[in-house]
N, C-alpha and C positions, 0 to 999 in steps of 0.2 A: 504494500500500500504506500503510494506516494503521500508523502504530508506537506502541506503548506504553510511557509515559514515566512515570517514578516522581516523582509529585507530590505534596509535602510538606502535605498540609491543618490547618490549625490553627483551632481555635476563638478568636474573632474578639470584640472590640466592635464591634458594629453602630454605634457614632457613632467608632470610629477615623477617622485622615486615611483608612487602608489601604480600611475599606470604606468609604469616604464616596465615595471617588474611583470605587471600584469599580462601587458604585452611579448614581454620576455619568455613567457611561460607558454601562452595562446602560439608563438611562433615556433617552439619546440614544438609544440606539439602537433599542430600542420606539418612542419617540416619530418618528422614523425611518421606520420600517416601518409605525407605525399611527396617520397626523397626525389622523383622525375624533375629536370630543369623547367624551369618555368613553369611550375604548378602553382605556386602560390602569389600573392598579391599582396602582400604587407604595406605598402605605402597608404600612409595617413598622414595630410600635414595638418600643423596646427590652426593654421588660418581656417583648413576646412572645417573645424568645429568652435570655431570664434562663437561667442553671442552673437546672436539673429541671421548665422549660418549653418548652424549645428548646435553638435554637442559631445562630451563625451562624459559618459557616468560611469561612477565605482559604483559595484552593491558592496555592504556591508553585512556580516552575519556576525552579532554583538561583535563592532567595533571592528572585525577582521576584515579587509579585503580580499572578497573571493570572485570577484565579477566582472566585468564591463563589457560596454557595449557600445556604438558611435553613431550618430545621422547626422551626414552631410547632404547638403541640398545638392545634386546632380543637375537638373535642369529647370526648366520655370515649369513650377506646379508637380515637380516630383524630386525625392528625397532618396538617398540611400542607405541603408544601415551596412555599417564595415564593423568587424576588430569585434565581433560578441567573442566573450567564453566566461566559463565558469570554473573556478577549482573542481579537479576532480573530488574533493573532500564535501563536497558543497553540492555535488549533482543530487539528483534525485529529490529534492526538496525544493523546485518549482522557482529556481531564482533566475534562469534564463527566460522565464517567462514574465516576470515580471520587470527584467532588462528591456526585454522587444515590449511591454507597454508602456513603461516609459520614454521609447526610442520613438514610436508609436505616436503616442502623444506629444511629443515637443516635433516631428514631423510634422504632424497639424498645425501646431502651434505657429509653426511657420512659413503654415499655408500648402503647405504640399497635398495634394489630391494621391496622390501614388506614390509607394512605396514600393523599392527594389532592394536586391539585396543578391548575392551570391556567396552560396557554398559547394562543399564535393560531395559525391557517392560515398566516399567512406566515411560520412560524417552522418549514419541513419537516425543518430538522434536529433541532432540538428536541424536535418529536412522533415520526422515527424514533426517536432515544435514549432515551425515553420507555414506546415499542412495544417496543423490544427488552428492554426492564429490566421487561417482565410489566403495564406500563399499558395501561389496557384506555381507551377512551373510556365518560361516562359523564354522566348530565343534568348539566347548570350546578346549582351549589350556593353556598348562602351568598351573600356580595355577589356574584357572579357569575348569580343568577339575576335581578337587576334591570337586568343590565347594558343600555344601550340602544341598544349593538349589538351583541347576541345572536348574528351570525353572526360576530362577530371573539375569538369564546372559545373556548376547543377544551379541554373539562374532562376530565381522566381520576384513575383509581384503582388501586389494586392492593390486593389482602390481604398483608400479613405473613404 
C-alpha cells in the first residue's frame, strides 16, 4: 500500500549546494540507466527558471531534501517540466506526484495552456506517474527531435 506523505516543496536556486546535489544524484542515475552517447539531456540554465519564467522546487520530507522538479516556459502558451526525481529513500510515498502538481501549477500560473515534458522506456515508473496525471505520449519535440537515439525518449503532453 502506497501512503501519502505531506511534503514540504519550496522554490529553489537551481545552482544551491540543495539542488546541485540533487541534481548530482538524478544524473547518476540516468546516466545509470542510459550509458549510450547522447541519451541524456541534462542542461538546465538558470535564467530558465528565473521568477515569471519558471521554477525550480526542493521537496522536503521533515526538513531532508529528497526531491525536485523544474518548468520552464518552452514557447508562448506552453511550458516544460525538466530535472524531476526523487531519492530512492523517498519513493513510494507519492512525493513525485506532488512535485508534477506543483510544476503543474506554477505552469499555469504563468499562463501556459500545455505542458510537455520528456523521459525514457527504462524509467516505467516515471511514465506511469506521468499517465496517471493526464500525459498523453506525443512526437519528440524541440532538442529531442534530433536526439540520436530516438528510441531512448519517450515525449508526452497534456493540456491545462
Amino acid at each position: 500500500m502506497i501512503r501519502l506523505t505531506k511534503v514540504d516543496i519550496r522554490r529553489a536556486d537551481l545552482l544551491s549546494a540543495t539542488a546541485q546535489r540533487l541534481i548530482l544524484a538524478l544524473n547518476a542515475e540516468l546516466a545509470s540507466r542510459y550509458p549510450e552517447d547522447g541519451a541524456t539531456f541534462f542542461r538546465l540554465d538558470a535564467e530558465e527558471v528565473a521568477e515569471g519564467r519558471g521554477g525550480f522546487f526542493v521537496a522536503y520530507l521533515d526538513d531532508e531534501p529528497v526531491g525536485c522538479g523544474a518548468v520552464r516556459w518552452f514557447e508562448p502558451g506552453v511550458a516544460e517540466i525538466k530535472r524531476m526525481y526523487v531519492a530512492p529513500r523517498a519513493r513510494g510515498q507519492r512525493v513525485a506526484r506532488q512535485i508534477l502538481d506543483v510544476l503543474t501549477a506554477e505552469a499555469r500560473r504563468l499562463g501556459a495552456h500545455r505542458l510537455l515534458l520528456e523521459t525514457g522506456p527504462r524509467q516505467p515508473e516515471a511514465i506511469a506517474l506521468y499517465e496517471h496525471a493526464g500525459f498523453t505520449h506525443i512526437p519528440h519535440y524541440g532538442e529531442y527531435v534530433h536526439n540520436p537515439n530516438p528510441d531512448l525518449s519517450v515525449c508526452m503532453g497534456k493540456d491545462l
